[in-house]
N, C-alpha and C positions, 0 to 999 in steps of 0.2 A: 520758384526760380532756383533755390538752392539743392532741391530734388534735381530738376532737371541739368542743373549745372554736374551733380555726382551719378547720375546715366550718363550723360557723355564723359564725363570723364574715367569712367568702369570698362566703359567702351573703346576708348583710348587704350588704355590700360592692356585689355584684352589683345588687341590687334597687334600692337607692340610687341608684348609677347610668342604671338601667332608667329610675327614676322620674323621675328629675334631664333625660335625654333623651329623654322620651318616646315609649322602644322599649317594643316587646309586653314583659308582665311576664312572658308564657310562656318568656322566652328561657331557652336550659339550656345545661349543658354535660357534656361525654362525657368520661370520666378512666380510667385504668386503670395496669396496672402489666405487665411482662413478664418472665418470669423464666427459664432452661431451664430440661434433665430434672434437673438436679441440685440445683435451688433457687436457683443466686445469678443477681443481676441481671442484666437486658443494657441496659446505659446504651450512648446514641449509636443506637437504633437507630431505623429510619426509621417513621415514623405518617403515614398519609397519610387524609385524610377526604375521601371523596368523595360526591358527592351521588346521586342517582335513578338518573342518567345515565350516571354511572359518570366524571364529570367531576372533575378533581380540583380539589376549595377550598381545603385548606393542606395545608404539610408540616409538621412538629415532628420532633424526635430526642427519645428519652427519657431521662429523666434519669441520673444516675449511681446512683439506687437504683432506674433499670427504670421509674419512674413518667410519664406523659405527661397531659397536659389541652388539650381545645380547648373554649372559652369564648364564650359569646355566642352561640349556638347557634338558632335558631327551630324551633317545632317543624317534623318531617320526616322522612323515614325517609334514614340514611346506611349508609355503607360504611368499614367502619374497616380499611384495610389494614396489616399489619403483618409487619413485615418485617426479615432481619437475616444477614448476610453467612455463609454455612454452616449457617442455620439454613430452616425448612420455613415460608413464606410463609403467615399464616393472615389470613383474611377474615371477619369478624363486621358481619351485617347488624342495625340499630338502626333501630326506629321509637319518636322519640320521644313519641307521641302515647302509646303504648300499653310500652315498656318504659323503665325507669331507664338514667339515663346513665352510671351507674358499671360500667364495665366487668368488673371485680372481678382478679384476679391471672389473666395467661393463661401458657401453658407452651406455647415454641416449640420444638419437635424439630428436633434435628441431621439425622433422617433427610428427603432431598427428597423428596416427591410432587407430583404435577397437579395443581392446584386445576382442577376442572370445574363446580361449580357455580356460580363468579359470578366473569363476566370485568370486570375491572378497567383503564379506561385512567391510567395515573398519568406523573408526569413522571421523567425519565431524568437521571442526572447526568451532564455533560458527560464527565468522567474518571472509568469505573470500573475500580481497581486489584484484582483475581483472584491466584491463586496462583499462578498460570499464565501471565498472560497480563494487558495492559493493554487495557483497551476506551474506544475513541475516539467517542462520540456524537456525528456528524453533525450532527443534526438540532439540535441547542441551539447550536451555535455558528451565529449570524446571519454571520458573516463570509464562509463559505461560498456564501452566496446564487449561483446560478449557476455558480460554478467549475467548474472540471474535476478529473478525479483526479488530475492531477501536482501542481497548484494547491493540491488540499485536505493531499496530506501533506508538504505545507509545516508542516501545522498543527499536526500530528497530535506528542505528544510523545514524545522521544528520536531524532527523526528529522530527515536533513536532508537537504536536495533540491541536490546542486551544479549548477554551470552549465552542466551537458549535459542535466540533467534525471535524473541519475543519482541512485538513491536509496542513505541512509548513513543505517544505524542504529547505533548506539552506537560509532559511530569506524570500521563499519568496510561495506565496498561486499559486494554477492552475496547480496543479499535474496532471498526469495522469492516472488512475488505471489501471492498465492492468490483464487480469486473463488464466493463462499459455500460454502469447504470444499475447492476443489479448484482446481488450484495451475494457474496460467496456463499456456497454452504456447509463449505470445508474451513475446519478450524484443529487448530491442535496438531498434531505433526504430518497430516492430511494435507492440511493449508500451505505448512511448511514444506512440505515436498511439491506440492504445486506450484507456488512461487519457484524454488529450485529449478524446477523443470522449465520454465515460463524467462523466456528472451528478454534484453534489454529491448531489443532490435523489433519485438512482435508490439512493446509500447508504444503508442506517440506520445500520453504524458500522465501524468500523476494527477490527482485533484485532492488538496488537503481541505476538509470543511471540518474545523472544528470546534463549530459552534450550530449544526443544522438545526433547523426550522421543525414547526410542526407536524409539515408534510411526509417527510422522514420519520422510521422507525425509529420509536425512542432506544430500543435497544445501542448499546456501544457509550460506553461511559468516557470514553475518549477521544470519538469522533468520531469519522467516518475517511477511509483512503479511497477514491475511488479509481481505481486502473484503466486507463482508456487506452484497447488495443487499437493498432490503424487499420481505419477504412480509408483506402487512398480515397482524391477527388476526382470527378469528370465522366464523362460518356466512354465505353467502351470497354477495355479487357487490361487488367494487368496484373502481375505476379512478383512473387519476390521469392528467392530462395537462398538461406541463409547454413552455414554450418559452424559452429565453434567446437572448438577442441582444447579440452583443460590437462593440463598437465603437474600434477599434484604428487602423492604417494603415489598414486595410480591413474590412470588418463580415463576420459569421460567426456561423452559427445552429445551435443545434441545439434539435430536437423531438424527445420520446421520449413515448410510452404505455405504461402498466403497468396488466395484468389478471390479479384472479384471484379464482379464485371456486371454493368448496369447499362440501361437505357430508359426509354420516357415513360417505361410502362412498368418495371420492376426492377428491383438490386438484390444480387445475389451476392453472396460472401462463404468461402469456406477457408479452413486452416487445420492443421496439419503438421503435429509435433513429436518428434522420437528423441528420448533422453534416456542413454547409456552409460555406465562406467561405473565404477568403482569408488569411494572415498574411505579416509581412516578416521578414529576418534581418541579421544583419550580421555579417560575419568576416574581421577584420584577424590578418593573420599578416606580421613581421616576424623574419628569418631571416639568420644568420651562417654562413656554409657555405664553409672553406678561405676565397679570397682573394676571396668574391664574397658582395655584397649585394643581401639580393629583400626589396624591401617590397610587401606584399600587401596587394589592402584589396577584399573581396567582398559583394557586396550580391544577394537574392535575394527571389524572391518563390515561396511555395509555393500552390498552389489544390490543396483537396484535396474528398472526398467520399464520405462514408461511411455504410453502413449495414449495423445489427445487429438479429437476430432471436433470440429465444429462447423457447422452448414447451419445456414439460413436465407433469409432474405423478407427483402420489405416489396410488397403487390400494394400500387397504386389505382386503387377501385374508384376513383377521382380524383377533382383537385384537390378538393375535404377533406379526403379519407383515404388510410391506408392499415395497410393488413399486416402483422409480421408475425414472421414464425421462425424461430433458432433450437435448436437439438446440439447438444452438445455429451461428449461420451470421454471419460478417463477412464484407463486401466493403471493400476501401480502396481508392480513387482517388486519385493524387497528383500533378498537374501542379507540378514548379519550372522559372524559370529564376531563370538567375542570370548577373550580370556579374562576373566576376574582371580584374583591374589590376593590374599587377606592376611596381612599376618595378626595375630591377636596375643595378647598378652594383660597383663593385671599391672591395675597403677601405682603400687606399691614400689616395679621396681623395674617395669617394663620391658621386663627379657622374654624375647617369644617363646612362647609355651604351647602351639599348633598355629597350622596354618592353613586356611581353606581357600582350596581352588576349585573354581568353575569356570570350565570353558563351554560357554550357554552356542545352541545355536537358533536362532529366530526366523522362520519364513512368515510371508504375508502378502497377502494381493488385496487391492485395493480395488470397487469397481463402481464408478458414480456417474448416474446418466440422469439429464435434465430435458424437459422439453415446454417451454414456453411459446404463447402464443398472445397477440396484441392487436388490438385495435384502435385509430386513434381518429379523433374529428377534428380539427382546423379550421375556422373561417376567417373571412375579412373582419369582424366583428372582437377578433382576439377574443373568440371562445373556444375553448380547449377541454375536449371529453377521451379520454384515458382508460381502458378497459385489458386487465389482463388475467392470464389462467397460467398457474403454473405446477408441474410437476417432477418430484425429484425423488428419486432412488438410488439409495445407497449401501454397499455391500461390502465388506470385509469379513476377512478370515487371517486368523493368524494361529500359525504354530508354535510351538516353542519347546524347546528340547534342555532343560537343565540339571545339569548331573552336580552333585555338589561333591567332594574329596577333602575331609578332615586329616589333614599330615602331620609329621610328627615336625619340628619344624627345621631339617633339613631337609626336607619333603621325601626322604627315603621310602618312607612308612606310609601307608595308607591306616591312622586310627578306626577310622569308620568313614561311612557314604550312605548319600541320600539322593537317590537319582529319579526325578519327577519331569511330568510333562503337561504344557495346560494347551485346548484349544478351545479358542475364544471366535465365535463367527459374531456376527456384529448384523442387524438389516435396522434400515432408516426410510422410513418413507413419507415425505412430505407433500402435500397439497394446500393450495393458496390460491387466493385472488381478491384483486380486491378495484376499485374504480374511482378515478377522481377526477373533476370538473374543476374547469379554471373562467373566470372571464373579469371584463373590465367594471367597476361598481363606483360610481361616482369618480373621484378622482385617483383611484384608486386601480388595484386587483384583490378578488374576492379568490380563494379557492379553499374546498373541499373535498373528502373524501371517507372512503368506510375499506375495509380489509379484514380479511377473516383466514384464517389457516391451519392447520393440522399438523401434527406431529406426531406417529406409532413409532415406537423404537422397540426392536428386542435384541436382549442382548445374552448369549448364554457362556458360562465359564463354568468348562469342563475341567477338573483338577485331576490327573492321573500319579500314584504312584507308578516307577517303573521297579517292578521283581521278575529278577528271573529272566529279564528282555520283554517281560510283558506287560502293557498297562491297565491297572487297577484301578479303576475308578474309585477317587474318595472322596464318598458322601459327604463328610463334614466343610470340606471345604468348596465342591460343586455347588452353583445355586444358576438361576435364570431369572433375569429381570428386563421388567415388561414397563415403560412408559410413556403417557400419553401427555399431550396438553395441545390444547386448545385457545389459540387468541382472536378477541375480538377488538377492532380499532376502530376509532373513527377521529376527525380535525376539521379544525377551523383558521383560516390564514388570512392574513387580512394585511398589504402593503401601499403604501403610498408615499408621494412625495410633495413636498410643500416648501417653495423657496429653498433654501440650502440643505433642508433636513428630509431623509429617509429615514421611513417610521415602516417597522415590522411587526407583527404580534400575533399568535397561532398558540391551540390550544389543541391540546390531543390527548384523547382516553382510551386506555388497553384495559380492557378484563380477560382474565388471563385463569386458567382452569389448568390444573395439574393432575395426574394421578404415577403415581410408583410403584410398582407390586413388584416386592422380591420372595420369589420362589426356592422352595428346599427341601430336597427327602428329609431332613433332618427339622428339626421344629427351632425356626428366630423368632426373635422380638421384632415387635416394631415391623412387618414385615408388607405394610402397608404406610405409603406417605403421599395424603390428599393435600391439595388446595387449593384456595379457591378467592381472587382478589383482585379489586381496582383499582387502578392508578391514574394518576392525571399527571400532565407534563405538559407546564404553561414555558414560551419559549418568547422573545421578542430581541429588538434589538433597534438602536437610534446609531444613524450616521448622517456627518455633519461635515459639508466641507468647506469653509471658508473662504478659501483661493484656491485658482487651479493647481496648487501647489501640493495642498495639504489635503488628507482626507480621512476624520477621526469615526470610531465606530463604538458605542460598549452595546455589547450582546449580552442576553443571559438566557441559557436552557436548563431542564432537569431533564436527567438519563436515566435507561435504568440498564443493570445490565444483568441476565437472567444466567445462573449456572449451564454448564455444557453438558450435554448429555450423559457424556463417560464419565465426566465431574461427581456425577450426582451416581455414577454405578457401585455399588461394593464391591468391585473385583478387587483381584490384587494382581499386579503387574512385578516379578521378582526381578532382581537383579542381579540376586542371589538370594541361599535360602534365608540369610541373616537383614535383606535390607529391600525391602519392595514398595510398591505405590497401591493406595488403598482410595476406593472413591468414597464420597459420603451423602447419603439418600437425603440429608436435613441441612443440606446448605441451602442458603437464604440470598435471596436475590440483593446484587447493591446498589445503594441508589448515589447518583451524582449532581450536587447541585454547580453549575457553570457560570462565573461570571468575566469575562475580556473585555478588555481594552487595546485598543488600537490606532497605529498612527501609517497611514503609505504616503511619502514624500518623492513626488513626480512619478508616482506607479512604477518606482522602483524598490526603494527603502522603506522595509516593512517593520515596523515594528511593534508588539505587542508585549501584553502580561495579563497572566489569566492567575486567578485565583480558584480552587475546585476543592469543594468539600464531600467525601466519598463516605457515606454511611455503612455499617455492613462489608467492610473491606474483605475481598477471596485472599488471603495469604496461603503460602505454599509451608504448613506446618511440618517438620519433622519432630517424630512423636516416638516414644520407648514404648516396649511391648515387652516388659519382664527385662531382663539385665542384657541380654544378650541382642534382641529383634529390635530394629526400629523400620517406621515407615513414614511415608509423605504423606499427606491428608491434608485437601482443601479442605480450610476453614475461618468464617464468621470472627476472626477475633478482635478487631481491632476499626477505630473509625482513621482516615485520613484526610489529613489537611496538605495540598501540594497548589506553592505558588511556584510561577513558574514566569521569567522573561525571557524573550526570544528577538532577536533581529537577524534579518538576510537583505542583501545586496548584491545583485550583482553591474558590474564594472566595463566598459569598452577602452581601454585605456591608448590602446591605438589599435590601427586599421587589423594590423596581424596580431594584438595581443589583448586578450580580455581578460579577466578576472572575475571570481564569485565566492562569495564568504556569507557562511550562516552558522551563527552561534544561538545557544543556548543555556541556561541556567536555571534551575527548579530547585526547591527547597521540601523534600517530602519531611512531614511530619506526622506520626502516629499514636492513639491514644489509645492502650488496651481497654478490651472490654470481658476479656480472658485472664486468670490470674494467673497463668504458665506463660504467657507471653509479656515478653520483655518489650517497654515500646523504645521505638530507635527512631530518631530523624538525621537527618543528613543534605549536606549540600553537593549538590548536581551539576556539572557543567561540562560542556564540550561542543563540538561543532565541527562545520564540513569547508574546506577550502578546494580551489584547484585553481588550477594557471594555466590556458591557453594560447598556443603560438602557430602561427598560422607559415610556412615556408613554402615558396615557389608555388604558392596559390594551391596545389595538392598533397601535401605534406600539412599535418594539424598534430602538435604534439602536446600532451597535458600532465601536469604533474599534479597530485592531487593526494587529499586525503582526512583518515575524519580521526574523532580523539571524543573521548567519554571517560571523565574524572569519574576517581572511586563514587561508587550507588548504593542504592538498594535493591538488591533482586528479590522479588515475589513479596514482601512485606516485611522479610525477617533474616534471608542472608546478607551481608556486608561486603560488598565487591570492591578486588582493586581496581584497577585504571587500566584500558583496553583504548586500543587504537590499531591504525591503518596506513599506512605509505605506497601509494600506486603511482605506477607509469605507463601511458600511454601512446602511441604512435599509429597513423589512421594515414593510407593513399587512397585517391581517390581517383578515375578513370573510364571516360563512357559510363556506362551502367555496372561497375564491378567497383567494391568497396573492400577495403582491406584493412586489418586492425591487426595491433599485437598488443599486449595487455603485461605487465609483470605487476600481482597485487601482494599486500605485505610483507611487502622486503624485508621488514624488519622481525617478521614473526612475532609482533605486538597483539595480538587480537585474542591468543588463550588467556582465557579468564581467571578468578582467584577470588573464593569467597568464605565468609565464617557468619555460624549460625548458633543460637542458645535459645533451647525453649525447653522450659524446666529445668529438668536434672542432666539434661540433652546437651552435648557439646560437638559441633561438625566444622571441618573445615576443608574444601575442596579446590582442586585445580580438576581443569578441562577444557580441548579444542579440538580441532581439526586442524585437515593439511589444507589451509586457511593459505598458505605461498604457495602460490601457485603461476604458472604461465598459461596463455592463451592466447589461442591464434584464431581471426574471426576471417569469414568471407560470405558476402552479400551479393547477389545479384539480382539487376531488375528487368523485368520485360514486359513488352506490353506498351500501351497507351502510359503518355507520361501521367494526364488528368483523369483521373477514376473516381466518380462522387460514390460518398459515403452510404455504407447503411447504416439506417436512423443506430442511435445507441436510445434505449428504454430503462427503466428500471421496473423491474417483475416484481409480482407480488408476494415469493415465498422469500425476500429478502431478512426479515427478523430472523423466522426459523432455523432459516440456510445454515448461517454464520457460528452458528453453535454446535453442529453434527461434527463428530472426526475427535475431540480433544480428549 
């Protein structure tokens, strides 16, 4: 009686108002209630009303007895999507003309299906938190507008980008890039220019797992990122074509196209990216070495020029089974120079006593082509067979032209000169595949798999004096090195759920075969480095959710994460003739034991802390070479201990204004294992905010920005405090999108670090033209709905990720 007393009275209510503002009297409204298979509520969960068009007009969550209402309603036929994390996504079409707005009790199934008959565009939440896995929505964060991928996972939560452009998830370095499913095989400043090159706008969103399972490559001692480019939705043809323009020291563009266009029998997909312009850098290095002083201070300019291609598509050979094949091709061009300045003097009394200048110039083209292919089986029975083949090839060459000039130190005088030149070609070629089977095993899912792949690398470094304008080969320092390795893998995974608890647990073995041969007219030691070893990497993890509120998780995996190929080369990379990079043939692979914990409250507010103990730490050593030479050399020195807590949220605070906030805090801690090495710990924190406002419905304007308290970089330098202040402004119109972007306003982001190993003292600044403006424009055509091509993950994923550094 007392229900029915507050219907009519709602209704009252309503009509009043109707009459009071002379809206149609017809106005209604659509209410309902959701429950699961067992009868109790599902409060919090997402109601989205969409119109004709499949547009979405509001969102609501429902209440804590499952019930929802949208109000004010004109007649019309809508779309009531409805929706609920682990639960089967159901869609009821409403024409209010001709059906009642009472929805009545609906029952959402835990089991997943396709919805095919009514495709739905709805909006995305910026941060959605998974069992598995955080997912980073792109495309709702305005601040983006234009970036690059090193730029955007700045943003992205639990992550943080140091001052090399090195990425650090939950305290700790050895990520893994993955790019829609399968795992880059560009690493090192390779990766970094590819990211650079690589759109906010070609994203739909980030996936942070950092804690995968056994089915994944153990390799990446810090996780795995994985980049998910868009495949629009739906039947037919659609395109996008984008241009940003940067305005820094010097301006820099880049144009990409995006096609794809599907039907009942295949999906095709290509893309299409050109990246131009110019940037500056700067790198002061000051240095204590025995009884002598080099203050450094280098300034350079890179022009660079790049272009990516990618085609594929997925062939539907049944309902079961489908076929896919993608081919994707980079080229990178990179002119630097650069002017390096050394002034040098003795510590006694530190008055300069010469000065050496180089003004280095460096060419380089980069050229890396992949071609994958996949087959996959599906049936009713949720059995799942998985079969791929992949192949990569990769190709650089670089030049380098460095003249050195010893001066008297008003640089009048030329003392003496050492003018040298090295060319270094580089080839990689990878082959892989591997197969895995999934299906349903008691109350459970059962999966396996096996993978095996290859790795040839040669690598040659030509050392030339220049005499006379001629180049003189010199044998002492020429050499060519030739390396192979071999991995074999296989896993066992095994998940289920039982009343409130999900139970995970996967086991997975690498044997792993190396060999090294460095070659020399001249007779080294050690000139061979074999090995030969197995690893195991038990992985599991319990989550538990008590109420629809709460939902706790502790994981635990071991990693491992294997040197980079150029890691492990003896070249040496100068800077000048006094200060250069040196690879080392006897680094030893490190291992990562992982344990989290975790809390997401209402599948917004996430919060974790991971504790990770890192054996075999890669620290980035600088090393003396007689009183005068120092160089960089990865090396084994040290084990780490990094805990690390992290929380994100984000906010709707009213209809035009949202918010989002993700902090973080790690505690690295290091214990030598090396008597030159000094162990340092230190506390970590920073995080990413922004503020969104929405004006005259096409007008979105975001202020935003992220902040990283003094670090540690690579193991052993000592960072200060770096950050970022952006502003945003985004129209929008038909199918044209328009942005303008101003990022670090404040010119916070150049770095500042100090290092001591040994007798060794270094202390450096260096940035880029890091403030910058940018102006974006988007345009779409075509079919609004365009379904996706499948995204996979291929099988030279381990190898990939390690070629380039």
């Amino acid at each position: 009686m007392a229900s029915l007393l507050k219907i009519s009275m709602m209704r009252i209510n309503v009509l009043l108002i109707c009459i009071f503002f002379g809206f149609n009297l017809k106005s209604q409204s659509i209410q309902g209630r959701l429950i699961d298979e067992q009868g109790e509520a599902l409060p919090y969960a997402t109601i989205q009303l969409l119109d004709q068009d499949s547009s979405l007009l509001k969102v609501e969550a429902s209440r804590v007895d499952g019930s929802f209402e949208f109000k004010g309603l004109k007649t019309s036929i809508y779309f009531v999507n409805l929706s609920f994390l682990g639960f089967q996504t159901k869609v009821i079409k409403l024409d209010l003309e001709k059906d009642k707005g009472n929805i009545g009790t609906t029952v959402l199934k835990s089991q997943s299906t396709e919805l095919q008959e009514v495709t739905v565009t709805a909006e995305k939440p910026l941060i959605q938190v998974e069992p598995d896995k955080t997912i980073f929505n792109v495309d709702k964060n305005l601040s983006t507008a234009g970036d690059n991928g090193v730029e955007l996972l700045r943003k992205a939560p639990g992550l943080q980008v140091d001052n090399d452009d090195n990425i650090i998830l939950e305290g700790k370095a050895g990520v893994n890039i993955y790019i829609n499913g399968k795992q880059s095989f560009l690493q090192g400043e390779d990766l970094k220019n590819y990211l650079r090159s690589l759109q906010a706008d070609e994203i739909e969103s980030v996936e942070i797992i950092t804690q995968p399972s056994s089915k994944y490559d153990a390799a990446g001692s810090g996780g795995i990122l994985n980049i998910v480019l868009k495949r629009e939705k739906g039947l037919g043809t659609k395109g996008t074509v984008t241009n940003t323009i940067t305005f820094g020291d010097y301006a820099r563009n880049n144009t990409s196209l995006n096609l794809n266009y599907r039907n009942a029998d295949y999906a095709l997909f290509g893309n299409y990216s050109h990246f131009q312009g110019s940037s500056t850098n700067f790198f002061n290095i000051y240095r204590e070495q025995g009884v002598n002083v080099f203050d450094g201070k280098t300034k350079s300019k890179t022009t660079f020029l790049n272009d990516q291609l990618s085609l594929g598509g997925d062939f539907y050979l049944s309902k079961n089974s489908t076929v896919s094949v993608a081919m994707s091709g980079n080229v990178n061009n990179n002119e630097s120079t650069t002017d390096s300045r050394t002034l040098m003097a003795q510590r006694d009394d530190y008055i300069t006593d010469s000065v050496l200048l180089a003004p280095n110039r460096n060419d380089s083209e980069v050229d890396n082509y992949t071609v994958s292919l996949n087959y996959t089986y599906e049936d009713s029975l949720d059995r799942r067979l998985s079969v791929d083949a992949d192949w990569v090839n990769y190709q650089s060459i670089a030049l380098s032209y460095q003249p050195n000039f010893y001066t008297s130190p008003d640089e009048a005088n030329i003392l003496s000169q050492n003018i040298n030149s090295q060319e270094t070609p580089i080839e990689i070629s990878v082959r892989s595949s591997q197969a895995n089977y999934e299906q349903k095993l008691g109350k459970g899912t059962f999966s396996t798999g096996i993978k095996a792949s290859q790795v040839l690398t040669n690598n040659v470094f030509d050392f030339y004096n220049v005499q006379d304008g001629k180049n003189v080969l010199d044998i002492n320092r020429s050499n060519t090195f030739d390396y192979e390795e071999i991995i074999g893998a296989a896993y066992l995974n095994y998940k289920f759920a039982w009343k409130k608890w999900k139970i995970q647990m996967g086991l997975r073995a690498e044997q792993t075969h190396s060999k090294g041969d460095l070659q020399s007219i001249t007779q080294v030691a050690n000139k061979v480095v074999e090995r030969n070893y197995l690893n195991w990497f038990p992985s599991g993890g319990l989550t538990f959710q008590p109420n629809r509120d709460n939902s706790l998780a502790l994981i635990y995996s071991r990693r491992i994460q294997r040197p980079n190929y150029r890691n492990l080369n003896p070249f040496e990379f100068q800077i000048n003739e006094l200060s250069f990079r040196r690879g080392n043939p006897f680094l030893q692979p490190q291992f990562t034991h992982n344990i989290k914990l975790s809390n997401t409250y209402k599948y917004t507010l996430n919060t974790s802390f991971t504790f990770s103990y890192v054996s075999d730490f890669f620290a980035e050593v600088s090393e003396a070479e007689g009183e005068r030479i120092s160089f960089i050399n990865t090396r084994n020195v040290a084990d780490q201990q990094v805990y690390n807590f992290s929380v994100s949220y984000p906010k709707k605070i009213k209809e035009w204004w949202s918010v989002y906030g993700s902090i973080y805090g790690f505690y690295n801690k290091f214990t030598a294992n090396h008597p030159d090495f000094i162990p340092v710990d230190r506390l970590t924190y920073g995080g990413y905010a922004q503020s969104s406002f929405t004006v005259k419905k096409v007008y979105k304007l975001e202020l935003s920005g992220w902040y990283s308290s003094p670090s540690i970089w690579r193991g052993t330098f000592k960072t200060k405090s770096i950050g970022s202040l952006n502003f945003s402004v985004q129209r929008t119109w038909n199918r044209w999108t328009a942005k303008a972007s101003i990022n670090d306003i404040f010119y916070s982001i150049p770095w500042r670090a100090d290092n001591r190993f040994g007798e060794l003292f270094i202390t450096g600044t260096g940035g880029s033209d890091s403030r910058n403006v940018r102006f974006y424009l988007s345009y779409s055509f075509g079919h609004n709905d365009v379904k996706t091509a499948k995204n996979r993950a291929k099988s030279s994923d381990d190898v990939q990720n390690r070629i380039g550094n």
